[in-house]
TIDRENBA-282208 format. One record per atom (N, C-alpha, C, CB): x, y, z. Coordinates in steps of 0.05 Angstrom, whole numbers, padded with zeros to 5 digits, always signed. Atoms other than C-alpha are relative to their C-alpha. Glycine has a CB too. Layout:
! TIDRENBA-282208
XYZ;...
***
This chain:
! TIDRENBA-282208
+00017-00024+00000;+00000+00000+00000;+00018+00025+00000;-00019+00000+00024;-00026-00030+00004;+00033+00071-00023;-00018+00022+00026;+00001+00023-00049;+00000-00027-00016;+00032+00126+00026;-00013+00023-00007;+00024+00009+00001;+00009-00020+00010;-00010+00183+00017;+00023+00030+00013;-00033-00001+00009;-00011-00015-00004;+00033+00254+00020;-00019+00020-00018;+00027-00005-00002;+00015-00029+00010;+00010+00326+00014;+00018+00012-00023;-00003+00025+00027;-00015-00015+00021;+00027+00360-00051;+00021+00016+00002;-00014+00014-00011;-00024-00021-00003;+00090+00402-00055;-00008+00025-00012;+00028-00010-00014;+00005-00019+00023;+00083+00473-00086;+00009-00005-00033;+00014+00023+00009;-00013+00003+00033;+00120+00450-00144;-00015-00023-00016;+00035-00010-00001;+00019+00023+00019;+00079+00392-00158;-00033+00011-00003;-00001-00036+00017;+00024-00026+00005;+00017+00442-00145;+00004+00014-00029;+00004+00028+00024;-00013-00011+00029;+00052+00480-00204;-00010-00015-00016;+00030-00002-00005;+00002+00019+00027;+00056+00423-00250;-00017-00005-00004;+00011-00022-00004;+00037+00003+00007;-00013+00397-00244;-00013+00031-00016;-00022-00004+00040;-00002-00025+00016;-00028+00474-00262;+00008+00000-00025;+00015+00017+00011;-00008+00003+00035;+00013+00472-00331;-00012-00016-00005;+00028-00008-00012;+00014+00013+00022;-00015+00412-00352;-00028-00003-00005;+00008-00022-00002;+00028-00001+00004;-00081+00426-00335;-00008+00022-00024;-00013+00008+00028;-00004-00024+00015;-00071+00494-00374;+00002-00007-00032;+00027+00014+00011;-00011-00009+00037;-00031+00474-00442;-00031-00029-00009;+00056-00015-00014;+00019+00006+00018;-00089+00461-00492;+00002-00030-00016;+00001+00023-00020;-00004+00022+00018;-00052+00407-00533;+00032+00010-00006;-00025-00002-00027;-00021-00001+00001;+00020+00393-00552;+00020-00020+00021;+00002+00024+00001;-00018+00015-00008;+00085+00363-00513;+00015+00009+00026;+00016-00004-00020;-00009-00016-00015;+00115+00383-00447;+00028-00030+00009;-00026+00017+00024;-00022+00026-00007;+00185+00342-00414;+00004+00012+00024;+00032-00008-00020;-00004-00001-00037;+00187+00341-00337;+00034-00004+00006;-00021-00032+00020;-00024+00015-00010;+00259+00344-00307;-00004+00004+00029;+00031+00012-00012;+00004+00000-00025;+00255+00318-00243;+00038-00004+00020;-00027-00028+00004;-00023-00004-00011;+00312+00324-00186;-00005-00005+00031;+00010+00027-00007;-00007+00007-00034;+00321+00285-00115;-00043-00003+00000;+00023+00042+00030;+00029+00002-00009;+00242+00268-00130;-00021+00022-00001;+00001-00008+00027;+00011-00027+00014;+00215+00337-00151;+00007+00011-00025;+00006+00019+00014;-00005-00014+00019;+00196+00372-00208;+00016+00022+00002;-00019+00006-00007;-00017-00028+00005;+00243+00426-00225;-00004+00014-00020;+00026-00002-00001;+00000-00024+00021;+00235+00450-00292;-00019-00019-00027;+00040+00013-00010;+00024+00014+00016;+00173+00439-00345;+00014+00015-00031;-00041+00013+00012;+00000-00006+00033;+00198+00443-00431;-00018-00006-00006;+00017-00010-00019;+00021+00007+00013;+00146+00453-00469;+00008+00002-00039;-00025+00022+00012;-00028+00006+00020;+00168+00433-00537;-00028+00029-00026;+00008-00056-00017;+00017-00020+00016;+00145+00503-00590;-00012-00003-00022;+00011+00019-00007;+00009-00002+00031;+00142+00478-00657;+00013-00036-00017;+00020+00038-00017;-00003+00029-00001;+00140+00408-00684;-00002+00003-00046;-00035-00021+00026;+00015-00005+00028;+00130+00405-00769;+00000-00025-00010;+00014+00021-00021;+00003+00026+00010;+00110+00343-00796;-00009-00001-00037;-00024-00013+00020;+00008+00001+00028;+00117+00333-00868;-00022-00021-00015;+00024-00004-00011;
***
């Protein structure tokens, strides 16, 4: 059975962005078990 824990601000954050972006690609880098920094990728072109 997993542990329940209270959200961090930063994982507050993240839920936020991805609730937000409409459609597209984002890449989570996480660090010691936290998000740290959200890419969201700008432009993709598919021939």
């Amino acid at each position: 059975m997993t542990e329940s824990k209270p959200l961090t601000a930063r994982e507050v954050n993240l839920i936020r962005i991805i609730r937000t972006t409409k459609y597209g690609e984002i890449k989570i880098i996480i660090q010691e078990g936290q998000p740290v920094r959200v890419e969201e990728i700008k432009k993709s072109i598919k021939l």
